[in-house]
N, C-alpha and C positions, 0 to 999 in steps of 0.2 A: 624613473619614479622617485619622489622627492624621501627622503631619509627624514621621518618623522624626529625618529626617535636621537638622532645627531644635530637636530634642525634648532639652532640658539631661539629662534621663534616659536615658539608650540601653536599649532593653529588652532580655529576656533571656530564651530557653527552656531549664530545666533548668539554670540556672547560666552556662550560654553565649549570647557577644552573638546579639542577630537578626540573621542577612542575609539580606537579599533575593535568594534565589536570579536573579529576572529583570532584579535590576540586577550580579550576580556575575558571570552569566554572558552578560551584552553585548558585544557589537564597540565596541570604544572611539566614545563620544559624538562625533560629529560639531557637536552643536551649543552653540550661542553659549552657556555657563553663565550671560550677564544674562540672559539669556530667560527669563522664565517657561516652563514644563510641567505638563502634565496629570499628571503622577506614571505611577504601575503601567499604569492606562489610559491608552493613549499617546495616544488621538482618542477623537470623537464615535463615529463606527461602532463602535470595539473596545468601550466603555464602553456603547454600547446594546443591543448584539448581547448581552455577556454576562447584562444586565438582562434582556432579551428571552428567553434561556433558560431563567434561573432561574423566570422567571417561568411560562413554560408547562408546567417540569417539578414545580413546588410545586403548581399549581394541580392538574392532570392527574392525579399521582401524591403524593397526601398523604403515602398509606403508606413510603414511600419517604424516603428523605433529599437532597436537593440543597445541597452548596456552593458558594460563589463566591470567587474572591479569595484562596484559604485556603492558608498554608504547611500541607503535610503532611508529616510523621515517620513514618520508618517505620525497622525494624532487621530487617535480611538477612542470615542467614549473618554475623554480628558486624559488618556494616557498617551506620551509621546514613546514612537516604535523607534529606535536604531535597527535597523537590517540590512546584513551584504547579502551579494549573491556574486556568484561568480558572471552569469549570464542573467539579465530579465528584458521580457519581449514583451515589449506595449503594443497593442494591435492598435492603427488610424492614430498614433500617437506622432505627429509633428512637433520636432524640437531641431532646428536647423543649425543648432550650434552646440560644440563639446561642453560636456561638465565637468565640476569638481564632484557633484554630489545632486542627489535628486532631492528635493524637495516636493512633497506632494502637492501642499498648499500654494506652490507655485500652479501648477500645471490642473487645478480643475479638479486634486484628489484622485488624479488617476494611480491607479495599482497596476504593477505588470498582469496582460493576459498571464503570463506563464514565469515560472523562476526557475531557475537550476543552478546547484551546488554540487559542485564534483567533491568525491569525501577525501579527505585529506588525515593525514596521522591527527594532528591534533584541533580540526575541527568538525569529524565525522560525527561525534556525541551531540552537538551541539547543532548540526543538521538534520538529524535526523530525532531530535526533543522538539529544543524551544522553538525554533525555525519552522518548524510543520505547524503548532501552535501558532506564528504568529501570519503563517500565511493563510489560517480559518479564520482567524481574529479580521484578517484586511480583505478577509474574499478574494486571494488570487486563486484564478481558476484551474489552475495546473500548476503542483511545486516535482521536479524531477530532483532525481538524487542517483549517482552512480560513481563508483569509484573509477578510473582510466588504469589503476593495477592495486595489486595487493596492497592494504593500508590500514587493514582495519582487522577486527576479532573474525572468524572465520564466517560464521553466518553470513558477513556481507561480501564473501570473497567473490570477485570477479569469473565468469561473467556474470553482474547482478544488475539490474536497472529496476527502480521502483518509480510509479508515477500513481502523483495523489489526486484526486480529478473532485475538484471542489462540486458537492449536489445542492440543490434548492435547498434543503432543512439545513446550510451552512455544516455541512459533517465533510470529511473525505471519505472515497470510497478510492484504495490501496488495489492499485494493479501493479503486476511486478511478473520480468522475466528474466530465466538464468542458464540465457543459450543466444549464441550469434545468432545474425537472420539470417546469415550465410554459413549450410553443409558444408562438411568437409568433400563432398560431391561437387560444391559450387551450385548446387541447385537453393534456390529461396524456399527459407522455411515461414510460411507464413505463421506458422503458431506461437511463429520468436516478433511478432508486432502487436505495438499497441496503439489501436484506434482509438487518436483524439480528434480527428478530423471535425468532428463537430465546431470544436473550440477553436483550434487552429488551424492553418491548411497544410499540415501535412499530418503524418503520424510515424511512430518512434521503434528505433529496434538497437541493437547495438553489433558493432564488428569487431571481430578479431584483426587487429593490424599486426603488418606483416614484419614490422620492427620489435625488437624485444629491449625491454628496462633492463636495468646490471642486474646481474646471477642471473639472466637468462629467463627474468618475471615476463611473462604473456600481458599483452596491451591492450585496452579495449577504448572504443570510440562510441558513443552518443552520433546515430546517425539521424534522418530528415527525411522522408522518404510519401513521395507523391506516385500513387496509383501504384505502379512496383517499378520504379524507377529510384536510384539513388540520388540525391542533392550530394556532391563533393565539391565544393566552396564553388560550384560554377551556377550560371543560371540555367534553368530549366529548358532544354527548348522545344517545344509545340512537337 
């Protein structure tokens, strides 16, 4: 990934600089600037969880579009949007070639069916505000939100998955759960899913994985989940 901010060229959309909405809108850096960083991906888990999704939703659903990483443009009512998302999933959305960046006005004004932002130390506030806010403003019809480990004040401490499921009167209506869909039995707990099958073709639960973050932090995964089968980055079969 190119080094914005070392790059003698500052890039440019539409005539105007890039920023980084996820470095705009941070709580002032706490740490040491000689320190190296992981950049946008702040760790190991945020940076494999994202791969991890893309990848089960390319494989699974071809026909579909999945981005990652991707500043998205959008224009409302004469206000122009900036917004990332770690993952967004375009349903019947054909784009046969990689981007820099989504442009809506390219593409017919389409909005992702679905968004998700894994929370991260310093853009979990800003996920879980303006970002909810501007996925009612664009009508995306599912915005998800879950930390992959410990990162945030505790209310949100893992295992937690909220999901916003946009209604007709433009409002959300907040569904949220704070338990794997897998017993320590190994039996499926169905009361740990959330049916959005309506919207998209599957529906959502999250796992406890079996690797642990440093000081021994519990893991958790955004899984995919069709009829009571698991999606793990393979495709589905009959």
């Amino acid at each position: 990934m190119q080094d914005y901010l070392n790059s003698p060229v500052k890039p440019t959309i539409n005539g105007k600089p890039f920023v980084s909405t996820r470095h705009r809108d941070a709580e002032p850096d706490t740490f040491d600037p000689n320190v190296p960083r992981l950049g946008r991906r702040e760790s190991e888990p945020h940076s494999t969880e994202i791969s991890y999704l893309h990848n089960v939703l390319t494989t699974n659903f071809p026909n579909d579009r999945t981005m990652w990483d991707l500043h998205h443009y959008f224009r409302k009512e004469e206000v122009d949007i900036d917004i990332q998302f770690d993952i967004s999933y375009f349903k019947n959305l054909k784009i046969p070639y990689t981007l820099s960046y989504y442009s809506a006005d390219q593409f017919d004004n389409n909005v992702p069916t679905m968004a998700i932002n894994i929370l991260s130390s310093s853009t979990w506030r800003s996920d879980l505000a303006e970002k909810l806010d501007f996925c009612r403003i664009l009508g995306i019809q599912l915005y998800v939100i879950f930390p992959s480990y410990h990162v945030t004040i505790n209310i949100y401490k893992p295992p937690f998955l909220r999901v916003y499921v946009l209604q007709q009167d433009s409002t959300f209506k907040m569904h949220e759960i704070r338990k794997p869909i897998i017993r320590a039995s190994g039996e499926l707990d169905l009361e740990a899913i959330i049916d959005v099958s309506d919207i998209v073709p599957f529906r959502l639960g999250m796992q406890k994985r079996e690797q642990k973050h440093q000081d021994g932090q519990s893991l958790y995964r955004l899984i995919l989940i069709l009829i009571s089968t698991f999606f793990d980055g393979k495709r589905e079969k009959g």
